[in-house]
C-alpha positions in Angstrom: -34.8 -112.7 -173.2 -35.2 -115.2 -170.5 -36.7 -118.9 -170.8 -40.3 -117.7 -169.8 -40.7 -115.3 -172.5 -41.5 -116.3 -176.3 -40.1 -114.8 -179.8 -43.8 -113.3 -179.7 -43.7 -111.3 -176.6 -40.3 -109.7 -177.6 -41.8 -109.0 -180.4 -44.7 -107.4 -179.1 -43.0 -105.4 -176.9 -40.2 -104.3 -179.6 -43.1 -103.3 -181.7 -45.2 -100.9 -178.7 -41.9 -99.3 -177.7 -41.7 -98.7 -181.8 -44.9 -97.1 -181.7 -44.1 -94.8 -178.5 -40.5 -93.9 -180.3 -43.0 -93.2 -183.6 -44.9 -90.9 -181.6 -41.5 -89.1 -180.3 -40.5 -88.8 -183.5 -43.4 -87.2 -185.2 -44.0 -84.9 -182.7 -40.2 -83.6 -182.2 -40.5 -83.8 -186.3 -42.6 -80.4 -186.4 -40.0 -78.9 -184.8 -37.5 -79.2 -187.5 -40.2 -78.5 -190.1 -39.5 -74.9 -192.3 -42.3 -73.8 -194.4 -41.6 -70.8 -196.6 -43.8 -67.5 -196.7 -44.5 -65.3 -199.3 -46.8 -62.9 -198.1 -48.0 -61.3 -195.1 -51.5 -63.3 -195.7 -50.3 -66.2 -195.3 -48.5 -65.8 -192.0 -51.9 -65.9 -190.7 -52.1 -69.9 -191.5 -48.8 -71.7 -191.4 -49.2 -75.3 -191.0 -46.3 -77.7 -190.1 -45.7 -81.2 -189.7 -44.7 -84.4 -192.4 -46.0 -85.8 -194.1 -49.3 -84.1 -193.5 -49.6 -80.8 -192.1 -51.2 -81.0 -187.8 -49.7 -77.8 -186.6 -51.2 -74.3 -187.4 -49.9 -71.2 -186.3 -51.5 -67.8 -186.9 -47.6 -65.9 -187.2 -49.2 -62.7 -188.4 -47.9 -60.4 -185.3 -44.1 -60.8 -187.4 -43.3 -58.7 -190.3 -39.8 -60.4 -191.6 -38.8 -59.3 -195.4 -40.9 -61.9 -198.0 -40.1 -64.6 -198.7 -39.0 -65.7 -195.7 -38.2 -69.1 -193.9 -40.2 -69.9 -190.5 -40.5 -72.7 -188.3 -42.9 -73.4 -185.5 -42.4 -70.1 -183.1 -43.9 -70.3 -179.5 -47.2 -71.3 -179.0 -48.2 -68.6 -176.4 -47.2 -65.6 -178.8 -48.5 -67.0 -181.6 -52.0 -68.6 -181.5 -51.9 -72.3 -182.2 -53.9 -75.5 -183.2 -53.0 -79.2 -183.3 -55.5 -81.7 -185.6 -55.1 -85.1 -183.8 -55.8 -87.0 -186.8 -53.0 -85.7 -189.5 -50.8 -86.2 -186.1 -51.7 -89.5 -185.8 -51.1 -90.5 -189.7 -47.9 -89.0 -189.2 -46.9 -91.3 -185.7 -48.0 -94.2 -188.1 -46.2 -93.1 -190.8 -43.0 -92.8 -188.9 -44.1 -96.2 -187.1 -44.4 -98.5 -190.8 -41.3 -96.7 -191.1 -39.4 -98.1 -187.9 -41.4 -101.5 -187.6 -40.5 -102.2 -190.9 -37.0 -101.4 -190.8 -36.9 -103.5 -187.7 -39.0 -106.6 -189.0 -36.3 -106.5 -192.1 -33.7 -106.0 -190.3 -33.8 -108.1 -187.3 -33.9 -112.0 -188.9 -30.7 -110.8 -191.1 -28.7 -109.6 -187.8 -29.9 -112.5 -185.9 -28.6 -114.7 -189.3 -25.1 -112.7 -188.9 -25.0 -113.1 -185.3 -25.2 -116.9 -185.4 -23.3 -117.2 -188.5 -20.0 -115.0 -187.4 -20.2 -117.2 -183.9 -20.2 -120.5 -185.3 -16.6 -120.4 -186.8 
């Protein structure tokens, strides 16, 4: 930090590159997402994403043995939509998550930091 900027600023700009590493994170999230199938009717709807579901894939061109484990497959084999707003919940989700750890966090390192120096 130099002497121009304030405890504000840093904070500000701690808290937007939080919200762009939110946004990584629920994006990349989908692709670690499983969602189990159980028939071949419902490979032709299988949503992805947490805590609410943004990514829907139509699947129904595979025929694995039921039930079966899948996770997101390639979106220009398998027909694909994205809602924006589950997405976003999601990115804000992930952001309360990593703002608040950071908010909480922060003042008690800062406390150790300038307690373990002083002696």
């Amino acid at each position: 930090m130099t002497p121009a900027e304030s405890s504000d600023q840093v904070r500000g700009r701690v808290l937007a590159g939080l919200a762009f590493v939110a946004a990584l994170v629920a994006t990349a999230s989908v692709l670690l997402d499983r969602v189990t199938v159980a028939s071949g009717e419902a490979l032709g709807h299988v949503g992805f994403g947490f805590p609410m579901t943004w990514l829907v894939q139509d699947q129904s061109a595979l025929s694995p043995p039921y039930p079966t484990d899948l996770s997101p497959a390639s979106p220009w084999e398998n027909p694909t939509s994205v809602a924006i707003g589950p997405l976003v919940v999601d990115a804000l989700v992930a952001y309360v998550l990593l703002a608040g750890g950071w908010l909480i966090s922060h003042p008690v390192l800062r406390h150790l930091r300038t307690s373990h120096g002083s002696h």
